[in-house]
PASEBA-1860 file (N, C-alpha, C; in nm, 3 decimals):
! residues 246
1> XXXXXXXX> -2.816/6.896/-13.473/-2.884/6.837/-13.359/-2.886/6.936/-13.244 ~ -2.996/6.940/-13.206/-3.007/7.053/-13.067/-2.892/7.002/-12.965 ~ -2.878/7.073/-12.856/-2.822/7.078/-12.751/-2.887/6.965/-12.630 ~ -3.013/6.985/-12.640/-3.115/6.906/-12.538/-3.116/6.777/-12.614 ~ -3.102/6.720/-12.711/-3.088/6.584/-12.739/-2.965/6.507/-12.795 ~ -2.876/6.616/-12.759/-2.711/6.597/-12.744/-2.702/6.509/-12.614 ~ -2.785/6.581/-12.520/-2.747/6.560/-12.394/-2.835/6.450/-12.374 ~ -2.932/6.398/-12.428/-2.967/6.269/-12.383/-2.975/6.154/-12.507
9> XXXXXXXX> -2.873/6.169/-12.607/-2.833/6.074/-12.656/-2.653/6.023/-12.549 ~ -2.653/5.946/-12.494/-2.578/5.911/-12.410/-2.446/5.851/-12.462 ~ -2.427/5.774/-12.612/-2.351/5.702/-12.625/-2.257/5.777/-12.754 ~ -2.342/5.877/-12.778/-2.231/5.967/-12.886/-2.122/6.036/-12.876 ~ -2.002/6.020/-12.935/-1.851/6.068/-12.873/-1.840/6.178/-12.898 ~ -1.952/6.261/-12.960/-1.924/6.395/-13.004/-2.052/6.435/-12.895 ~ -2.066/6.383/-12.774/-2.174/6.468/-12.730/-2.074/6.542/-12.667 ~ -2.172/6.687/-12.623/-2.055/6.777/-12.564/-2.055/6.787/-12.402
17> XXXXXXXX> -2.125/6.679/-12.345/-2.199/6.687/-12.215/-2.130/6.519/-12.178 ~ -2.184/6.401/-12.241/-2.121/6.282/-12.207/-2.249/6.238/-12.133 ~ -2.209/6.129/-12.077/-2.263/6.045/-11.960/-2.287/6.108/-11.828 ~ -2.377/6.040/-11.743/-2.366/6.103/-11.596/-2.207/6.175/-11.590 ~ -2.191/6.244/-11.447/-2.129/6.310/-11.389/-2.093/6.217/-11.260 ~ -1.969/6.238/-11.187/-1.948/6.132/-11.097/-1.925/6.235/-11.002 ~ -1.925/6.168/-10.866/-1.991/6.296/-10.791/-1.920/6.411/-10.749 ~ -1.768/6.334/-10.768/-1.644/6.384/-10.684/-1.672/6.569/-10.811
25> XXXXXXXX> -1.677/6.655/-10.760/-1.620/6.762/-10.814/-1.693/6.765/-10.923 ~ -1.838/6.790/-10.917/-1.955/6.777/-11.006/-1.925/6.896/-11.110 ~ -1.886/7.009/-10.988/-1.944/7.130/-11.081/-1.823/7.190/-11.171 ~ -1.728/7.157/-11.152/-1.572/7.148/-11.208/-1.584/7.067/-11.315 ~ -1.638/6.941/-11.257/-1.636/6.854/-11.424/-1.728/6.917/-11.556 ~ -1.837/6.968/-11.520/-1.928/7.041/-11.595/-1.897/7.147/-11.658 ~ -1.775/7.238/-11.579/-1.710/7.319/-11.639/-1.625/7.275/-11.790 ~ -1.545/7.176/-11.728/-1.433/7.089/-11.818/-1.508/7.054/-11.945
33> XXXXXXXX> -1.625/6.999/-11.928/-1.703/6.931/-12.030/-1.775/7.088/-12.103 ~ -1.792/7.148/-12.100/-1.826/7.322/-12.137/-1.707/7.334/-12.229 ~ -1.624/7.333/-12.180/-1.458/7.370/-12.208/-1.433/7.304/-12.329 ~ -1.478/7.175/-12.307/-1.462/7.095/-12.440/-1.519/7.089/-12.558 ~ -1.660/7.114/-12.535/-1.746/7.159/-12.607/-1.685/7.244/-12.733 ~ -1.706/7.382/-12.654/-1.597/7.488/-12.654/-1.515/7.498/-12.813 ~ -1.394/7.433/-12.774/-1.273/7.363/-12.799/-1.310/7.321/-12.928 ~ -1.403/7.196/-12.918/-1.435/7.122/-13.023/-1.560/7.181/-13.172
41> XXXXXXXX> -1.580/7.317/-13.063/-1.683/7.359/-13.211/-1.825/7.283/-13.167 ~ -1.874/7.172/-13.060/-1.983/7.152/-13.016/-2.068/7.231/-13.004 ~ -1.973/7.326/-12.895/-2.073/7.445/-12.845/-2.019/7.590/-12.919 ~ -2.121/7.645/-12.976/-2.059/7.782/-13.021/-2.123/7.945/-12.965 ~ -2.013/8.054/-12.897/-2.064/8.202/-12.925/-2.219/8.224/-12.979 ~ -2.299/8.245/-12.856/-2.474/8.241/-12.918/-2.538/8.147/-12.891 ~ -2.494/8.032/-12.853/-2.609/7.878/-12.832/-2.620/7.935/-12.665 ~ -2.755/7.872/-12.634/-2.792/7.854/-12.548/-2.751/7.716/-12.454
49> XXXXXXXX> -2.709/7.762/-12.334/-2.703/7.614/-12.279/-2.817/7.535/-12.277 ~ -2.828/7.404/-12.245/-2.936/7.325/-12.152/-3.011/7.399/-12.050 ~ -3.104/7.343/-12.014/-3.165/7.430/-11.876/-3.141/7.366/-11.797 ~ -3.110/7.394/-11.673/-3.087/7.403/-11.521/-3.162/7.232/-11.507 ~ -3.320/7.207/-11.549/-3.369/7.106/-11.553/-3.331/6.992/-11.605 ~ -3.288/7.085/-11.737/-3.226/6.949/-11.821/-3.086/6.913/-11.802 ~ -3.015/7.008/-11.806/-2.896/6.949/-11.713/-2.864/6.815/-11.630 ~ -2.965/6.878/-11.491/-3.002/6.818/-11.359/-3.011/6.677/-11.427
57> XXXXXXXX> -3.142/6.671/-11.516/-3.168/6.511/-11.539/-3.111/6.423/-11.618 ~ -3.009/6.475/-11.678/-2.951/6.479/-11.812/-2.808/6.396/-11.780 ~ -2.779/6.450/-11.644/-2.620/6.455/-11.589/-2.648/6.350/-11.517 ~ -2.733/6.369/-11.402/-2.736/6.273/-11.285/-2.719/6.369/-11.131 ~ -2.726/6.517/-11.199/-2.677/6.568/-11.089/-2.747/6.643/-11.030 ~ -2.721/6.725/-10.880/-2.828/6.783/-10.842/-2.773/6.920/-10.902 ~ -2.910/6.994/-10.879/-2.949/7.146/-10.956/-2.825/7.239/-10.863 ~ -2.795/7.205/-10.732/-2.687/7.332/-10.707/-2.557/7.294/-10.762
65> XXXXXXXX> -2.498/7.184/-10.830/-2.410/7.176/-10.922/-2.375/7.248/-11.037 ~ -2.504/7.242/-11.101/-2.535/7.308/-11.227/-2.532/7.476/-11.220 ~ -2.605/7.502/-11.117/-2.569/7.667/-11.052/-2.428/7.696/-10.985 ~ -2.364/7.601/-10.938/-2.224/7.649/-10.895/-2.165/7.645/-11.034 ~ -2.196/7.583/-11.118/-2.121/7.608/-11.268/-2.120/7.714/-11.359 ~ -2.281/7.713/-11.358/-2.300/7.877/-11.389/-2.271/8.011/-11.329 ~ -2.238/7.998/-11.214/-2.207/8.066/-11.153/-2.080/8.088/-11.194 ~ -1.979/7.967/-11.212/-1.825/8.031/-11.218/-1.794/8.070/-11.359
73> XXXXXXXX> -1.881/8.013/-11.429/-1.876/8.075/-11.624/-1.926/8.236/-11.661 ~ -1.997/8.238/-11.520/-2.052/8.430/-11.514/-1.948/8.505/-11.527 ~ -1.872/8.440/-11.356/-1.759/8.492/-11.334/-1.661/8.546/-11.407 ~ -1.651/8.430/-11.490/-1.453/8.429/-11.555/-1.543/8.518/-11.716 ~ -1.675/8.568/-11.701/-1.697/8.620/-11.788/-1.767/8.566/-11.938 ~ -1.794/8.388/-11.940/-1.807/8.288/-12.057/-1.928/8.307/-12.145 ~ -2.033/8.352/-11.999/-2.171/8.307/-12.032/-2.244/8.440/-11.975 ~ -2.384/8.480/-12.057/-2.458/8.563/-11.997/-2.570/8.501/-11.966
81> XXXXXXXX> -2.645/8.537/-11.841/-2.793/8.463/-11.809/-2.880/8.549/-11.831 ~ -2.967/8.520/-11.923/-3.118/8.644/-11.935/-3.222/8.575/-11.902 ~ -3.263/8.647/-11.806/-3.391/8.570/-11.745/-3.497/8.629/-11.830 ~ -3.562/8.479/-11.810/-3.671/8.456/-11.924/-3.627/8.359/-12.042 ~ -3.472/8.411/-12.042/-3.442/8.303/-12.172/-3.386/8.224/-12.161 ~ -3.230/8.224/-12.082/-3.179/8.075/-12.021/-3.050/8.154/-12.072 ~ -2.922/8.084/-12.011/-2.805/8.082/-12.009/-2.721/8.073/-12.166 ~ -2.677/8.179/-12.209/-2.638/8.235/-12.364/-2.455/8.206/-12.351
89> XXXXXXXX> -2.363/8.106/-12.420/-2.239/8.126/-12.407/-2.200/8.298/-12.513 ~ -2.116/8.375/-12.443/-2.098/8.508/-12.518/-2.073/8.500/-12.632 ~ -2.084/8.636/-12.684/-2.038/8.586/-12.851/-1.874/8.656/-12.835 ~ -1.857/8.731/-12.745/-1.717/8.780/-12.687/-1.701/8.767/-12.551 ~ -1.581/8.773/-12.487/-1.609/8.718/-12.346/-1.616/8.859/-12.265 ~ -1.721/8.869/-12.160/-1.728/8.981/-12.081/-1.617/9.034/-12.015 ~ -1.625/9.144/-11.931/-1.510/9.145/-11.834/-1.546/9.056/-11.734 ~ -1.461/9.008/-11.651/-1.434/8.896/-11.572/-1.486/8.947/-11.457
97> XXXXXXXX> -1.588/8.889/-11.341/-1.560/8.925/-11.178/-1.447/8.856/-11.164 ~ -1.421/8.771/-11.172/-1.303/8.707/-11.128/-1.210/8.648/-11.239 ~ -1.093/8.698/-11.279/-0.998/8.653/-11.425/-0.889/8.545/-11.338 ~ -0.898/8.413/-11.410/-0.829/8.340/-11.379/-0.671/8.368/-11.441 ~ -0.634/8.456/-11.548/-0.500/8.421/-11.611/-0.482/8.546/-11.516 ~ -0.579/8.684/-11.439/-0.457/8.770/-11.392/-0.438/8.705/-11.283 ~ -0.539/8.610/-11.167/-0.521/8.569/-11.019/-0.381/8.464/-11.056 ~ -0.365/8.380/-11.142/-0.218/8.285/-11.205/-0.130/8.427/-11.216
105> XXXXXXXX> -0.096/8.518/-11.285/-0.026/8.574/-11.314/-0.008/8.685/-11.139 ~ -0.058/8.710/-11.067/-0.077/8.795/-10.992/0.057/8.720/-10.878 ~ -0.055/8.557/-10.885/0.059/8.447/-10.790/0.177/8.441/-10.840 ~ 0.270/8.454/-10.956/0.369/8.444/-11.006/0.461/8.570/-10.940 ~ 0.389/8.663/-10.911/0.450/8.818/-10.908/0.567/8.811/-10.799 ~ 0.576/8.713/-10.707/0.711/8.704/-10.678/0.884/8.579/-10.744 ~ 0.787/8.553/-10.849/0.888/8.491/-10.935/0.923/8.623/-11.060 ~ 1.033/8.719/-11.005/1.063/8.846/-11.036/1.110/8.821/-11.210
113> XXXXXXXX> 1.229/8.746/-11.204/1.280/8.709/-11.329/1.226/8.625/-11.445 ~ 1.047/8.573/-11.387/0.989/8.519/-11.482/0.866/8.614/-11.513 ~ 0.853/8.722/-11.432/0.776/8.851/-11.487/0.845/8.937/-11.602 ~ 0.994/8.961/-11.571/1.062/9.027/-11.634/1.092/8.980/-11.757 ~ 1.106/8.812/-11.768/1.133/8.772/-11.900/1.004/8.731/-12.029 ~ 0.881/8.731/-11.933/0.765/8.760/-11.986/0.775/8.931/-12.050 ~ 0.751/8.983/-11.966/0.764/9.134/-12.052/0.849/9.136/-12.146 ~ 0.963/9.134/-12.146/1.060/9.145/-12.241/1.024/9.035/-12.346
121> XXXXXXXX> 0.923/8.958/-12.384/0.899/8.880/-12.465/0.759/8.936/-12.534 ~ 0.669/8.947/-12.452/0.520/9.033/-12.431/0.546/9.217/-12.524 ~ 0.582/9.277/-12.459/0.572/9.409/-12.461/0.606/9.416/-12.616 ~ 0.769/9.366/-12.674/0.802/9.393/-12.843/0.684/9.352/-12.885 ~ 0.616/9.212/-12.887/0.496/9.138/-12.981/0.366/9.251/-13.008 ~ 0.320/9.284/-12.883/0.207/9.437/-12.867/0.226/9.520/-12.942 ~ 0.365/9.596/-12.904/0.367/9.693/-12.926/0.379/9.701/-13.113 ~ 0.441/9.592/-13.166/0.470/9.580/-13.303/0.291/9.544/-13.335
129> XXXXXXXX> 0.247/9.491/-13.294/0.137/9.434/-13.341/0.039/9.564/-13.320 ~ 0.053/9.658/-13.212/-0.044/9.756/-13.255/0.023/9.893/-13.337 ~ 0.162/9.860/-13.401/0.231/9.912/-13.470/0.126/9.943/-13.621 ~ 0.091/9.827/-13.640/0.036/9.771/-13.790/-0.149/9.843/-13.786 ~ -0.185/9.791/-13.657/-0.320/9.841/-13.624/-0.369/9.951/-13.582 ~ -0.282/10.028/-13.538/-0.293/10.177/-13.476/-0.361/10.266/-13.605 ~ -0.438/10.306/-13.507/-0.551/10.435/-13.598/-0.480/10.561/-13.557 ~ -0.537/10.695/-13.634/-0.534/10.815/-13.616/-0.523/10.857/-13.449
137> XXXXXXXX> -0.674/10.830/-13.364/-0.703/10.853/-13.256/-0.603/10.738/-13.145 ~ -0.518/10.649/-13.243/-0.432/10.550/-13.117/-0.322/10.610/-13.154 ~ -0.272/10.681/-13.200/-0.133/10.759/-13.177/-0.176/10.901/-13.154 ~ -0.277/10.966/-13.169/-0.295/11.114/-13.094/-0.289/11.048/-12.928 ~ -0.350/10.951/-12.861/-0.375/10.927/-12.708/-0.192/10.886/-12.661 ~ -0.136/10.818/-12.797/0.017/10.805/-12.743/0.089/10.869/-12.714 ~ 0.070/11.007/-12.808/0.169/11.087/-12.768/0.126/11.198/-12.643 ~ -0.005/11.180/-12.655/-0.049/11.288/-12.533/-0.043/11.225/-12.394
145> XXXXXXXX> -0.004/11.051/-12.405/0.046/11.038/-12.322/0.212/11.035/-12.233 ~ 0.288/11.041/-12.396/0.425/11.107/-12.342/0.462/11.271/-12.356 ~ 0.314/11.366/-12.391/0.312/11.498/-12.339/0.293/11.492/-12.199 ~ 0.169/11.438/-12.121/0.149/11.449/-12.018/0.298/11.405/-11.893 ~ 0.346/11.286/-11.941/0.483/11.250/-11.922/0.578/11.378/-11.886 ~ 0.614/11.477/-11.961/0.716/11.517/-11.994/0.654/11.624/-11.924 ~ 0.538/11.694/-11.881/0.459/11.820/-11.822/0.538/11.761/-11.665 ~ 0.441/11.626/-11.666/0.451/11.588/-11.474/0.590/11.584/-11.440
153> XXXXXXXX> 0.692/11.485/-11.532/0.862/11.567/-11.469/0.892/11.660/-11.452 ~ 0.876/11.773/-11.532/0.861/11.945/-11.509/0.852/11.966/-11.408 ~ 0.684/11.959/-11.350/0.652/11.984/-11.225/0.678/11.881/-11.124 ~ 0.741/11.775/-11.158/0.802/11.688/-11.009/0.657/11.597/-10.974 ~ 0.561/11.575/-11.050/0.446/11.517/-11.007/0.493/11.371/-11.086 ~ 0.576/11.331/-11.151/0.550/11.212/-11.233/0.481/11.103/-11.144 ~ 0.450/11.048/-11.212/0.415/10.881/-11.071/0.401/10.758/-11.199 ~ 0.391/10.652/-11.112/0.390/10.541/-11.248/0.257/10.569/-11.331
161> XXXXXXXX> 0.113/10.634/-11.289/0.015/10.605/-11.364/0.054/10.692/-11.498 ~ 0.167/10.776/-11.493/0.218/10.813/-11.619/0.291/10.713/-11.719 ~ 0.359/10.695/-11.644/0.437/10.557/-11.731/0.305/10.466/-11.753 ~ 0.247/10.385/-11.705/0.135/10.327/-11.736/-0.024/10.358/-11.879 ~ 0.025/10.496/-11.872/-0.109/10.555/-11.994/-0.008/10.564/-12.071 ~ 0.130/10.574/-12.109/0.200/10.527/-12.275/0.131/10.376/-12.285 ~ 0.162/10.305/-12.210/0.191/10.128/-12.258/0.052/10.101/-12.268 ~ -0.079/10.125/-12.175/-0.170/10.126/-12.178/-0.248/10.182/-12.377
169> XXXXXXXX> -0.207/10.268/-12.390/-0.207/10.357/-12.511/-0.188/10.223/-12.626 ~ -0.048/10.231/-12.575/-0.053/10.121/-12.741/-0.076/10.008/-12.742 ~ -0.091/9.958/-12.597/-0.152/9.797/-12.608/-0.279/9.830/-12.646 ~ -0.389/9.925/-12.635/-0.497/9.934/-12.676/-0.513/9.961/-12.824 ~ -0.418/9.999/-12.858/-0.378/10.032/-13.035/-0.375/9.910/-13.066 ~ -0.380/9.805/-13.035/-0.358/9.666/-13.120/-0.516/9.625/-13.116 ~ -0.608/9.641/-13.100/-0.732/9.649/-13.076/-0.760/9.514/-13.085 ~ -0.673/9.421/-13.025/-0.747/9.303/-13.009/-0.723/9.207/-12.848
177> XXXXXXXX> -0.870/9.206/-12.810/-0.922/9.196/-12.670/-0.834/9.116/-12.603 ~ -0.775/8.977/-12.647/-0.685/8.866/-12.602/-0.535/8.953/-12.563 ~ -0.480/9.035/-12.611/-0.340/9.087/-12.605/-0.374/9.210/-12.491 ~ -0.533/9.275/-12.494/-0.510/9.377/-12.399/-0.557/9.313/-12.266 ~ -0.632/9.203/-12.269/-0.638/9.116/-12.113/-0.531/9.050/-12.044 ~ -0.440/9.004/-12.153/-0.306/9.024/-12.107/-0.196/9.090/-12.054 ~ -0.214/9.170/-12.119/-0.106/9.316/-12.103/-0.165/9.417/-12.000 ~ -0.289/9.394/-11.997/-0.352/9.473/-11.889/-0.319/9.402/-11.735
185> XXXXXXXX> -0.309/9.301/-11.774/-0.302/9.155/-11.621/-0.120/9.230/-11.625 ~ -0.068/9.237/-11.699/0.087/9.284/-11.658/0.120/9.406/-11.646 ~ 0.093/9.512/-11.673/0.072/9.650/-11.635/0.014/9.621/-11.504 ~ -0.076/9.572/-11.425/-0.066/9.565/-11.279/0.034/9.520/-11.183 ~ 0.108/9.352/-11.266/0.195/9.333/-11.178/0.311/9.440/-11.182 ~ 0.342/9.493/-11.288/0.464/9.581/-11.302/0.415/9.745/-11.234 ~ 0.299/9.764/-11.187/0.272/9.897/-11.182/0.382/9.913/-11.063 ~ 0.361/9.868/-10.938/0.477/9.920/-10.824/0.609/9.932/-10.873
193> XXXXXXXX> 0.614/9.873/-10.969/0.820/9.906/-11.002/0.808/10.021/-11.085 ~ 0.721/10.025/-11.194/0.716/10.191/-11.272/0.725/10.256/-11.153 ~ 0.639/10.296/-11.067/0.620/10.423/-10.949/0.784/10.425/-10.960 ~ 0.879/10.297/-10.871/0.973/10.328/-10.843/1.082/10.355/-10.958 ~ 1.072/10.332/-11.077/1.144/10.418/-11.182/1.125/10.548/-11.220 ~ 0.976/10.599/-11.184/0.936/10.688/-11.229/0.973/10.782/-11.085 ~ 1.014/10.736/-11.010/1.090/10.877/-10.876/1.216/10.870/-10.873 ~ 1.301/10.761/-10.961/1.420/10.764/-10.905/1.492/10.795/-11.058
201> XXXXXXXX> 1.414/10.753/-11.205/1.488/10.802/-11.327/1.382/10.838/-11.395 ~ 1.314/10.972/-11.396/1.236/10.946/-11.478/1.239/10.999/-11.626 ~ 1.338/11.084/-11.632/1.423/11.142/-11.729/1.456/11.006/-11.826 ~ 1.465/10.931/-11.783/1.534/10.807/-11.832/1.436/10.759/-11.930 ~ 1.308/10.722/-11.852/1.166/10.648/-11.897/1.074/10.715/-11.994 ~ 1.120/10.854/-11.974/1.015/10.941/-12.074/1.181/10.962/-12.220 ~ 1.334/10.930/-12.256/1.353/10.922/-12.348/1.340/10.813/-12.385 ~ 1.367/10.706/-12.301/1.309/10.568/-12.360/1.120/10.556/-12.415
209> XXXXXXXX> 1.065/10.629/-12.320/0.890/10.623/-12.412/0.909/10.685/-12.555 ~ 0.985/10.818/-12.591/1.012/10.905/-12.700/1.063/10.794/-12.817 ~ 1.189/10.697/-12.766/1.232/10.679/-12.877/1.158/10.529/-12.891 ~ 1.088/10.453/-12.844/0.981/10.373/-12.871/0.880/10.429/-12.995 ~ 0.831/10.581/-12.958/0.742/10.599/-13.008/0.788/10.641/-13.156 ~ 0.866/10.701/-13.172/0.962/10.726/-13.270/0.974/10.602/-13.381 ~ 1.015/10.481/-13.333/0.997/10.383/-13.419/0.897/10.339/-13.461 ~ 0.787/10.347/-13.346/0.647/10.296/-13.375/0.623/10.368/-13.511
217> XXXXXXXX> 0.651/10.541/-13.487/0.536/10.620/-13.579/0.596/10.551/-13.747 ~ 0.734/10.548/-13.677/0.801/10.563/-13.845/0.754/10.398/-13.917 ~ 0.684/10.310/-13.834/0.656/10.157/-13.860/0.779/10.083/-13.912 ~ 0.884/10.142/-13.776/1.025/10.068/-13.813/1.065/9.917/-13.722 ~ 0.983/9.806/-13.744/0.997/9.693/-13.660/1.104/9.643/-13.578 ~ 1.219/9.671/-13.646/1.348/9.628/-13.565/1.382/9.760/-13.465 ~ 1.341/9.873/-13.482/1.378/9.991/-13.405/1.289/9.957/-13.350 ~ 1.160/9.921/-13.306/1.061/9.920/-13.197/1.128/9.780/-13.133
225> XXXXXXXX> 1.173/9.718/-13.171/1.228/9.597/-13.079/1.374/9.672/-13.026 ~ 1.429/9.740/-13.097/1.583/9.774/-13.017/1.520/9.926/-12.941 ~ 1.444/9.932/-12.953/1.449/10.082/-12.844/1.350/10.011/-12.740 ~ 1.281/9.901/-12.706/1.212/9.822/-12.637/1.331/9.762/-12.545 ~ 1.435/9.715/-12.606/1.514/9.635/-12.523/1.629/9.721/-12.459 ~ 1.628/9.864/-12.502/1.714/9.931/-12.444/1.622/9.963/-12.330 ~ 1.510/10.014/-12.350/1.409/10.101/-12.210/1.417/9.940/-12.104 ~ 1.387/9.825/-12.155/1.431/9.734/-12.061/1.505/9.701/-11.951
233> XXXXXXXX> 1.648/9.734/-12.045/1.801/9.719/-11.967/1.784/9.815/-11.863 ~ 1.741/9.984/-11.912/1.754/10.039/-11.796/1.649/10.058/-11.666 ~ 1.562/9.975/-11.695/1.449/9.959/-11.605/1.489/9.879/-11.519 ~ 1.537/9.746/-11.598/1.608/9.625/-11.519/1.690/9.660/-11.409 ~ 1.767/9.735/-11.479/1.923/9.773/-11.366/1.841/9.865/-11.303 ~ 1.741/9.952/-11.303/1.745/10.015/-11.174/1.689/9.944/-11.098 ~ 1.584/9.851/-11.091/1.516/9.787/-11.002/1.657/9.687/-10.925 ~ 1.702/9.643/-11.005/1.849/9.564/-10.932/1.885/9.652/-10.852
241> XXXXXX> 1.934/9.782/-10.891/2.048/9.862/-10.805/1.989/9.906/-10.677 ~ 1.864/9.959/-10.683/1.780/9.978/-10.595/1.747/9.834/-10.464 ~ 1.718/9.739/-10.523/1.713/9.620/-10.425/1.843/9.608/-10.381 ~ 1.967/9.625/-10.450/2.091/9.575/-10.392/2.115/9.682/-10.262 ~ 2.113/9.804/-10.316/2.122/9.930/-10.215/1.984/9.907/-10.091 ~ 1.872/9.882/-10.079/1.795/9.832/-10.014/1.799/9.746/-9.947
END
């Protein structure tokens, strides 16, 4: 059954649209009902929405509802609009103008010990998971990112965007989009504390990147979790020792 006579058969529990819209928070509910769709396999990657018209008459609602909706499904990346053809849900989701899990995760960033226990839960799962998936060209970029590492301590240039292109490296080695929108949303909140590990130990961070990578190459799972939770401990304690001394 099309989409356009989904929406004006009114009394079917599998429609993916429903009944009018009530007024309170039109364009939110429209979202929700998208969402469900979604969810339920109603709506799939490639269908076209309703039009703007049919919507409008469909819902009960007025047309800048329907555009504040589309508007926020642009946003978070859901939907593409091609004019001429009408509003396409993605068949993958775009990059985001606006990502709701990093602006949630961004607000968390002063709940310190629930960032930290996220990572330490996050980082082993990645890194094992692009353990298995890593190509040729995702461990040449790893290690040239703990060459570049080991050049900038030399010369006293380290900074966190070094520490950042290892982890960056192999979260992208897992080549799947959901784990690097994640891990990418946490590599930002954590970037200011690398800087400050990376001026105060960085000797520390580039043998802890070495012996990470070490397990990775050898595809030794429990060594990529115990050399993960050692580079942890000492990341942990310096950021402690540093705030305590601060």
């Amino acid at each position: 059954m099309s989409l356009k006579r989904k929406l004006s058969t009114q009394t079917m529990p599998t429609d993916p649209f429903g009944h009018s819209i009530e007024r309170r928070s039109v364009a939110m509910q429209l979202l929700e009902r998208i969402k469900s769709a979604l969810i339920r396999g109603e709506l799939k990657p490639g269908d076209y929405l309703p039009s703007e018209s049919e919507l409008t008459q469909s819902l009960g609602i007025g047309k800048s509802s329907v555009r504040e909706a589309i508007k926020m499904l642009q946003a978070i990346g859901i939907v593409e609009v091609r004019r001429g053809q009408g509003t396409i849900i993605r068949r993958e989701p775009g990059d985001p103008i606006v990502d709701p899990m990093a602006f949630g995760m961004i607000l968390a960033r002063g709940m310190t010990r629930d960032v930290l226990e996220f990572r330490r839960m996050f980082e082993p799962a990645y890194t094992q998971q692009a353990m298995y998936a890593a190509t040729a060209a995702d461990h040449a970029q790893i290690r040239q990112a703990i060459d570049d590492m080991e050049i900038a301590i030399a010369n006293g240039e380290q900074t966190s965007r070094h520490d950042v292109a290892f982890h960056r490296a192999i979260l992208h080695a897992t080549h799947n989009p959901m784990t690097i929108r994640v891990g990418e949303t946490l590599l930002q909140l954590i970037e200011a504390a690398l800087e400050t590990s990376m001026q105060s130990l960085p000797e520390v961070a580039l043998k802890d990147h070495k012996a990470i990578y070490a397990a990775f190459k050898a595809g030794d799972a429990p060594g990529v979790q115990e050399a993960i939770e050692v580079s942890s401990r000492s990341w942990e304690t310096n950021l402690t020792y540093l705030k305590e001394s601060g």
